[in-house]
C-alpha positions as CSV (number, residue, x, y, z in Angstrom):
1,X,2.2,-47.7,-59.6
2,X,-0.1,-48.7,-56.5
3,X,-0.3,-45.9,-54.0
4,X,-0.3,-46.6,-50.0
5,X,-4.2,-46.2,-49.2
6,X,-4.3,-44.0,-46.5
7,X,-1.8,-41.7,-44.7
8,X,-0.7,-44.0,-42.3
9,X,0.5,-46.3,-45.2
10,X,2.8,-43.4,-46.5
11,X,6.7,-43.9,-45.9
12,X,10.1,-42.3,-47.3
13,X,9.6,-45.4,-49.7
14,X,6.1,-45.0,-51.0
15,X,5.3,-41.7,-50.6
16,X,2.0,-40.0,-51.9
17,X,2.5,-37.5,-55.0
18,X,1.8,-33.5,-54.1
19,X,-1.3,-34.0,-56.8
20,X,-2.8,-36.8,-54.8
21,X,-2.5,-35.1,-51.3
22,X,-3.7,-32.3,-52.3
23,X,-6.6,-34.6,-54.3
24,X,-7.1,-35.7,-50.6
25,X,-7.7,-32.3,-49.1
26,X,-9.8,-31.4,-51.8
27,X,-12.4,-34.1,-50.9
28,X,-12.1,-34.0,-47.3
29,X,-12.6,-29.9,-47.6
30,X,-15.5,-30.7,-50.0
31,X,-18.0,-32.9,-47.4
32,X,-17.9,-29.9,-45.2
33,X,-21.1,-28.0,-45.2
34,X,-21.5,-24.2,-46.1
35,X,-21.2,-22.1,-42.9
36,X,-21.9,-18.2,-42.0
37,X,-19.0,-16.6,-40.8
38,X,-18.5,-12.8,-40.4
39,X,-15.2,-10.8,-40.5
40,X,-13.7,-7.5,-42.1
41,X,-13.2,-7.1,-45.7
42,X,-10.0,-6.6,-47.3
43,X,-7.8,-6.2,-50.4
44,X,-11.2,-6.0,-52.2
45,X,-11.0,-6.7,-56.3
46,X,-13.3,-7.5,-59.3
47,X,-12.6,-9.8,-61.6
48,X,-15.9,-10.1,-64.4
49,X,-19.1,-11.0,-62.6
50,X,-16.6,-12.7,-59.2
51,X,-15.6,-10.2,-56.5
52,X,-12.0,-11.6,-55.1
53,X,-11.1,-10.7,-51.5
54,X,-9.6,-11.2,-47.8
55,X,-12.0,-11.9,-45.0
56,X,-10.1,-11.1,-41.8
57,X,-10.3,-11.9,-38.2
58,X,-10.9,-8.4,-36.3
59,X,-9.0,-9.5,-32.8
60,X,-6.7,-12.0,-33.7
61,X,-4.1,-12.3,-36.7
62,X,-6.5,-14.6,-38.9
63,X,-8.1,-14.9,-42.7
64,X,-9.6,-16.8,-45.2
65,X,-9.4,-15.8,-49.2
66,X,-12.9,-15.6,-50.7
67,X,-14.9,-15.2,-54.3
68,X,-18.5,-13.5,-54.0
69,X,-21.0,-13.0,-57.4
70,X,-20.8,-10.1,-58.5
71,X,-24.4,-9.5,-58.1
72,X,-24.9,-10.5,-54.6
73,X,-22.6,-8.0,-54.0
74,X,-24.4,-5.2,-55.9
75,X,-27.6,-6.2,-54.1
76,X,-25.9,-5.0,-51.2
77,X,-27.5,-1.6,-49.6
78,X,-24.1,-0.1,-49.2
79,X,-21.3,-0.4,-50.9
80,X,-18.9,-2.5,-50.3
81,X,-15.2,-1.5,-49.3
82,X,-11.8,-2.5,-47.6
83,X,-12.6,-2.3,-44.1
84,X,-16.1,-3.2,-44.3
85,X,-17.4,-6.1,-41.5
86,X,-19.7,-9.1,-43.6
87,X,-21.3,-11.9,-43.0
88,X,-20.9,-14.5,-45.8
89,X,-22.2,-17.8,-46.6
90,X,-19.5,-19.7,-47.9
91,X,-18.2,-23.4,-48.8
92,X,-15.1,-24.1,-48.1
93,X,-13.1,-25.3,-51.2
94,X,-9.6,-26.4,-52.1
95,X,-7.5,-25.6,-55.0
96,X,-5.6,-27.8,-56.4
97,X,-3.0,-26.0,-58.3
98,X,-1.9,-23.4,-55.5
99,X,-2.6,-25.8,-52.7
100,X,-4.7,-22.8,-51.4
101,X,-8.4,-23.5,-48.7
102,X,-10.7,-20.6,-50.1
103,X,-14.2,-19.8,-49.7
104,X,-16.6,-20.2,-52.4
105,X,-19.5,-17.9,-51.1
106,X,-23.0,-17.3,-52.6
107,X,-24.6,-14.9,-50.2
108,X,-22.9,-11.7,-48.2
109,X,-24.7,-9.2,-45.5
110,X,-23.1,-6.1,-44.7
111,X,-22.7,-6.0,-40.7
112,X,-24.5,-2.4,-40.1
113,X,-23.2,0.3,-37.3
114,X,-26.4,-0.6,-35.2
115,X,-25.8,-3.9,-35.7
116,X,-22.5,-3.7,-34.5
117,X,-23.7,-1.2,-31.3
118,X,-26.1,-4.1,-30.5
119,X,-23.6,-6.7,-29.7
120,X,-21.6,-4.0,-28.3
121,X,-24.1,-3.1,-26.1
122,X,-24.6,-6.5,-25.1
123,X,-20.9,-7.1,-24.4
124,X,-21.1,-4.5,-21.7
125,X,-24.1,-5.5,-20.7
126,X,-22.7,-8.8,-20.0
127,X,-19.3,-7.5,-18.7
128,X,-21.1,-5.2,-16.3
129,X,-23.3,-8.0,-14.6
130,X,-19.9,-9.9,-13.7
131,X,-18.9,-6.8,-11.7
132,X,-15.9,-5.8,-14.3
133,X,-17.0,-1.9,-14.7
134,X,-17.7,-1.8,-11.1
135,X,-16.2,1.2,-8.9
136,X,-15.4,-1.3,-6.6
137,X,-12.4,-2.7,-8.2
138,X,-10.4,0.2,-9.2
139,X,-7.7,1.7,-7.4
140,X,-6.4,4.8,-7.3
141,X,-3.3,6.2,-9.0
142,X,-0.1,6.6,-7.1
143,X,0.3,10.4,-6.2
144,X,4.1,10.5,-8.2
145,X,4.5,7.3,-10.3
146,X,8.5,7.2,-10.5
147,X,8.2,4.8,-13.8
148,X,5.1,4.9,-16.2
149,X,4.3,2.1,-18.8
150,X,3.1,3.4,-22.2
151,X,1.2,1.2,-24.6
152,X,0.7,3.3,-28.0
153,X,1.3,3.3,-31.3
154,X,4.3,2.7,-33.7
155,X,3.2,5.7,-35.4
156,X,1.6,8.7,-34.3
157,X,1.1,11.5,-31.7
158,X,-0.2,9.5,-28.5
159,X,3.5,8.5,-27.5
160,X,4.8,12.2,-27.5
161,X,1.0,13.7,-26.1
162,X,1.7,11.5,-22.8
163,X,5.7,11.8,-22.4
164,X,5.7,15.6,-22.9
165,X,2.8,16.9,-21.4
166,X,3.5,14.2,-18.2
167,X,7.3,15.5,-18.5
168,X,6.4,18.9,-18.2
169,X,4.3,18.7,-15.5
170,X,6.9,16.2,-13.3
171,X,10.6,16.1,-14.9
172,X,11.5,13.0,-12.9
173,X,9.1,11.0,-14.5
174,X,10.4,7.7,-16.8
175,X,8.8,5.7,-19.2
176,X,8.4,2.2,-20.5
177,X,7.1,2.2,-23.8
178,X,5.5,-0.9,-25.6
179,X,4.9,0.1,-29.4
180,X,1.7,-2.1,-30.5
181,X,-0.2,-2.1,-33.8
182,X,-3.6,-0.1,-32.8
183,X,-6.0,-0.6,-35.1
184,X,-6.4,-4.4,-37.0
185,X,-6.3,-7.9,-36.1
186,X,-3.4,-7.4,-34.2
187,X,-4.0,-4.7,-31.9
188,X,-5.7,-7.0,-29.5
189,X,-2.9,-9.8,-29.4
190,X,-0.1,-6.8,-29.3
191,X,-1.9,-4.8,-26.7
192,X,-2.6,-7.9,-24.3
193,X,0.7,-9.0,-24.3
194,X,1.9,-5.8,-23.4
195,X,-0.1,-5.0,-20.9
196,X,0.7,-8.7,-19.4
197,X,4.3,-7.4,-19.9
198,X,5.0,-4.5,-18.2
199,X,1.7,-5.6,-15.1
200,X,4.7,-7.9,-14.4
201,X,7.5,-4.9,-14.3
202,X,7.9,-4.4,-10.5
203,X,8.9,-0.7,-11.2
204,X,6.2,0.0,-13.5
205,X,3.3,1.8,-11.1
206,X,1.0,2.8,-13.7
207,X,0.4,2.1,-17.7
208,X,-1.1,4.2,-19.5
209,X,-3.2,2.9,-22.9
210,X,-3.0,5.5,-25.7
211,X,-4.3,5.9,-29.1
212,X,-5.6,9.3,-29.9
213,X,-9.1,8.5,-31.6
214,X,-10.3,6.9,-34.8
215,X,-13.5,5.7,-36.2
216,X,-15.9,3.2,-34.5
217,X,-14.4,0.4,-36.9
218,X,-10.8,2.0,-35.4
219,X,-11.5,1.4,-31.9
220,X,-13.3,-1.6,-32.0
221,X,-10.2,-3.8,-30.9
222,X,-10.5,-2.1,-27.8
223,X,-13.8,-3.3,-27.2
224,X,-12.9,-6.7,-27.5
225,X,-13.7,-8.9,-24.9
226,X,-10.4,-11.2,-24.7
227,X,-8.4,-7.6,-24.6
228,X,-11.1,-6.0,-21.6
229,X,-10.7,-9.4,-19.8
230,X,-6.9,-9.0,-19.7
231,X,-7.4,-5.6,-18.5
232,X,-9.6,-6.0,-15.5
233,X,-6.9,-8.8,-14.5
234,X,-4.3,-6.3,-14.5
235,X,-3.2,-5.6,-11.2
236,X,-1.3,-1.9,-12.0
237,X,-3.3,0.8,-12.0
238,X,-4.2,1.4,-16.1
239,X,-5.5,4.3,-17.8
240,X,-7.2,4.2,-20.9
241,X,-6.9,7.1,-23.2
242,X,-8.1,5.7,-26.6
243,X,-10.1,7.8,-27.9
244,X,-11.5,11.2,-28.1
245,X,-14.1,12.9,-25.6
246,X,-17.0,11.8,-27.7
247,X,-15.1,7.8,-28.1
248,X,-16.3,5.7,-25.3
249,X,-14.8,2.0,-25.8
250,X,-15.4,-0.6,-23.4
251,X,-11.6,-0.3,-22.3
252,X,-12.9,3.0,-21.0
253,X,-15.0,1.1,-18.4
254,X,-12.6,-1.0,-17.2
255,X,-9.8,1.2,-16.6
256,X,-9.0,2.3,-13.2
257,X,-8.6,5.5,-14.7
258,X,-10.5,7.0,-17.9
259,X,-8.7,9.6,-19.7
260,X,-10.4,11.6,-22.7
261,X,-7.3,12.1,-24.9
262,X,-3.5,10.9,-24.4
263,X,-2.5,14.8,-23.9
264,X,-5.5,14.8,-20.7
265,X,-3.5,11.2,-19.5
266,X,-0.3,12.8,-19.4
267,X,-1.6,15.3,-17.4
268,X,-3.6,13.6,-15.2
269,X,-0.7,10.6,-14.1
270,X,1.5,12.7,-12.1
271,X,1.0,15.8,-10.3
272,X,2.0,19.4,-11.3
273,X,5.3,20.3,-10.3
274,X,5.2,24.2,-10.0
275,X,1.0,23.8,-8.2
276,X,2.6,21.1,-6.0
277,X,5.2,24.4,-4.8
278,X,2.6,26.5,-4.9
279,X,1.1,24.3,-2.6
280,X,3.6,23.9,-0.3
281,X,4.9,27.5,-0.3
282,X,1.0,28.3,0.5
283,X,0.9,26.1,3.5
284,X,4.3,27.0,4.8
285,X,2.6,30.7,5.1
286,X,-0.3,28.9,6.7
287,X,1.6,27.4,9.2
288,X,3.6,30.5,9.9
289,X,1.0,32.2,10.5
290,X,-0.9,30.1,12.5
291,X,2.2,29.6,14.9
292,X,2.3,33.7,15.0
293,X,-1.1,34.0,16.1
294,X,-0.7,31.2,18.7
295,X,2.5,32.9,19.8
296,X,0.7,36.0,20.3
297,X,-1.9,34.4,21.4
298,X,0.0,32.6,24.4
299,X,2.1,35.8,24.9
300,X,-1.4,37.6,25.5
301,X,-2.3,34.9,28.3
302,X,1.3,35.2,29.9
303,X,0.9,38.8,30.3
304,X,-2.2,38.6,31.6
305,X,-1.3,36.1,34.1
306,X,1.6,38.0,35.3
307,X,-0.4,41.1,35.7
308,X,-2.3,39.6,38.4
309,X,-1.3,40.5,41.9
310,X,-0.9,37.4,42.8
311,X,2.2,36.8,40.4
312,X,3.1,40.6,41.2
313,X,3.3,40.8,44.8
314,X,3.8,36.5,45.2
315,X,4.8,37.0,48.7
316,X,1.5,38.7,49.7
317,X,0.0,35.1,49.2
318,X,2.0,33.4,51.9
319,X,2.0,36.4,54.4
320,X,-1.4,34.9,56.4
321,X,-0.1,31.6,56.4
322,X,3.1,32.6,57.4
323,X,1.5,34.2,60.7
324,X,-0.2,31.1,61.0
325,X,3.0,29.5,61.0
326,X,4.3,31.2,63.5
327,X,1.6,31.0,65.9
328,X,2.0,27.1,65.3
329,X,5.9,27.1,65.7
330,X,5.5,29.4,69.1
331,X,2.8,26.9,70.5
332,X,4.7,23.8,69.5
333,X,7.9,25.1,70.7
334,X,6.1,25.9,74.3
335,X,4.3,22.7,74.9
336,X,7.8,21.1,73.5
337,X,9.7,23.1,76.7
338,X,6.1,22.1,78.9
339,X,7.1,18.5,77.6
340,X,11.0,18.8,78.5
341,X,10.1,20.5,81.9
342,X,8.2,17.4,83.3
343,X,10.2,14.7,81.8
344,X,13.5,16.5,83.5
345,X,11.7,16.8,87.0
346,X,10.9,13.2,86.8
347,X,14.6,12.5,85.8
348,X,15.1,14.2,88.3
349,X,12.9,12.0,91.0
350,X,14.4,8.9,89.6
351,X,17.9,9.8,90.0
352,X,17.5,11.0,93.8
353,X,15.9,7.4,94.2
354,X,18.8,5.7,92.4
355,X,21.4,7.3,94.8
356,X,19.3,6.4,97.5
357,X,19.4,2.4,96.6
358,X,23.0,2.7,95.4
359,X,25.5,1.4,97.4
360,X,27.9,4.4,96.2
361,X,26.2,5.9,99.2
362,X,27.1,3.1,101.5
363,X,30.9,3.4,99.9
364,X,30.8,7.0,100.6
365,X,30.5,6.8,104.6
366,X,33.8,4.9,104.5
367,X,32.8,1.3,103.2
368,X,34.5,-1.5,100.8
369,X,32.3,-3.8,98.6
370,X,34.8,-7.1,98.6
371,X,34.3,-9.7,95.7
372,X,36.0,-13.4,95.3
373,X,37.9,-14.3,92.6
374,X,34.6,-15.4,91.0
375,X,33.3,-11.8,90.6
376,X,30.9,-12.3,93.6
377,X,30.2,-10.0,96.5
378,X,31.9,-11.4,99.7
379,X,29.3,-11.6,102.7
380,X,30.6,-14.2,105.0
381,X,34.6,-14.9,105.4
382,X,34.4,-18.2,106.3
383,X,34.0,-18.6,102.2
384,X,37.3,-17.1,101.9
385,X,40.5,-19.4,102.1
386,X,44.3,-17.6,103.0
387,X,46.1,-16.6,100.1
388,X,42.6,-16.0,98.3
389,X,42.9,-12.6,95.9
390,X,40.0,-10.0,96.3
391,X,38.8,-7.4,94.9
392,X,37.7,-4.1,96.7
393,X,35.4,-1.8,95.5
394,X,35.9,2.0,97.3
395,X,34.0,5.1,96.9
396,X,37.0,5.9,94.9
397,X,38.6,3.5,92.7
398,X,38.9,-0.5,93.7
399,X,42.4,-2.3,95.0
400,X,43.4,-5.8,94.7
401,X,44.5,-7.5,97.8
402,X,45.1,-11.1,99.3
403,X,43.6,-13.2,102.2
404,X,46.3,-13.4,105.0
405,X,43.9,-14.9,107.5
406,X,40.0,-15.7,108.0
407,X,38.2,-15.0,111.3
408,X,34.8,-16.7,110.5
């Protein structure tokens, strides 16, 4: 039977046999070269003079089976155990029967504790020249967070640390909890996502990270830099409260707010009811008091100000002016009479020189003033005509009369 030469060639009519695919893999998986690559050790067995085991991913959800001699393993300074980190050099290899990628590995170096605080060390050394740890970017806590995010463990003490000591201290507190694997390759995914998750709540005004301590291998998620990257981006005030007083991961740094155990984060997120009353009840009496004294104080300064003669006897402060007055009133009201006298005499004057020019006193010795129908005074009586009306002007009253005859 011919097979189709490359994959490409394969159809629902001439497939390739599971043997010959996996014949494929094999040599494709075979030209790579050997490579180092470093993870944590796990479900550890020996088989004769191979060693089987799992070499596992530390911050994401990732391994690769492995066989190490026997001896290179017993070479190794200390022994080695689930949980331990490596370094191997390995070929990759292919088996045919399960259809399985493995690594065939011929040398194996334990990663030490100061190896591992080196690169730690370096991480936040790096971290810290971008500004991430910097005092600059964190932000204070709200004073009363009405709804706190909790990131903890399925299993374990942190959760009920936080909620009952934060409870106790402020009753009207709530909680969003996000239960994450904390320890493993997938604490970092698990603990990213949720602090993505509830960063995007809008009730959520503070999350709180909690583990409640472990060893150095433990904690080390938390020191990842994919999971401290997605912290410093988070835009809710976080506290970390991972590990014990003596712990120190680089989530620690980060935080806005360090906390040295979940049971010190639960206290330290919201305020304390009964010292906030305390408070309150102590500054009330403050300002009592203080508005007593001023009362006193302004009652002191009334009574001294009303004890003066001047507010006594008030009317002893107007008596000079109101001489002074008087005076004034008394000169006024005689040069006001001086005034009246002289403008009545010359009143006076005028009137005597009216009466004089009047012709009332013409009319009074027995003369008429006669006007034309026009209104004009009559002085010759060739301008009147017979039958003409007049008008004659005594010194008492006037009379109408008619023109019966003209005598120019």
């Amino acid at each position: 039977m011919n097979l189709p030469e490359t994959a490409a060639d394969t159809s629902s009519e001439h497939p390739w046999p599971v043997r010959h695919l996996s014949q494929k893999i094999k040599d494709h998986v075979e030209r790579m070269p050997a490579v180092w690559v470093e993870g944590q050790v796990l479900n550890l067995k020996r088989w004769r003079h191979l060693f089987f085991l799992s070499i596992r991913d530390t911050e994401e959800d990732a391994s690769l089976s492995a066989t190490l001699p026997a001896a290179a393993v017993e070479a190794l300074a200390e022994p080695l155990s689930d949980g331990s980190r490596i370094v191997l050099h390995a070929k990759p290899a292919w088996w045919l029967k399960s259809g399985s990628l493995q690594l065939d590995a011929r040398e194996v170096r334990s990663v030490g504790f100061g190896e591992l605080l080196t690169r730690l060390e370096e991480l936040r050394e790096r971290l810290a020249a971008e500004g991430l740890f910097s005092d600059d970017r964190k932000v204070p806590l709200p004073f009363a967070p009405r709804l706190v995010g909790l990131i903890c463990a399925n299993q374990g003490d942190a959760e009920h640390d936080v909620v009952a000591n934060a409870t106790a201290r402020w009753p009207t507190v709530r909680f969003e909890i996000r239960r994450v694997t904390v320890q493993g390759s997938k604490c970092v995914p698990e603990t990213s996502a949720a602090i993505r998750e509830l960063d995007a709540h809008p009730d959520v005004d503070v999350i709180v990270v909690a583990r409640g301590g472990g060893s150095f291998e433990d904690l080390l998620p938390f020191s990842s830099e994919s999971l401290i990257r997605v912290a410093a981006a988070c835009v809710t005030p976080l506290v970390s409260a991972i590990g014990h007083e003596k712990d120190a991961p680089l989530l620690d740094l980060v935080a806005d707010l360090r906390a040295s155990t979940p049971t010190d984060a639960g206290r330290r997120i919201v305020p304390d009811a009964a010292e906030e009353r305390r408070t309150v009840t102590k500054a009330l009496a403050g300002i009592r008091t203080a508005i007593d004294a001023r009362l006193d104080r302004e009652a002191q300064i009334l009574l001294s100000a009303t004890s003066r003669p001047v507010l006594v006897h008030p009317e002893r402060l107007i008596e000079p002016h109101a001489l002074d007055v008087a005076r004034l009133a008394a000169s006024g009201w005689r040069a006001f009479l001086g005034v009246l006298g002289d403008l009545r005499a010359s009143l006076d004057g005028m009137v005597a020189s009216l009466r004089t020019l009047s012709p009332q006193s013409t009319l009074d010795r027995g003369y008429a003033v006669v006007r034309s129908p026009a209104g004009g005074v009559v002085r010759d009586a060739s301008s009147l005509r017979e039958g003409t009306g007049v008008s004659m002007r005594f010194a008492i009253g006037s009379a109408e009369a008619q023109v019966t005859a003209v005598h120019p």
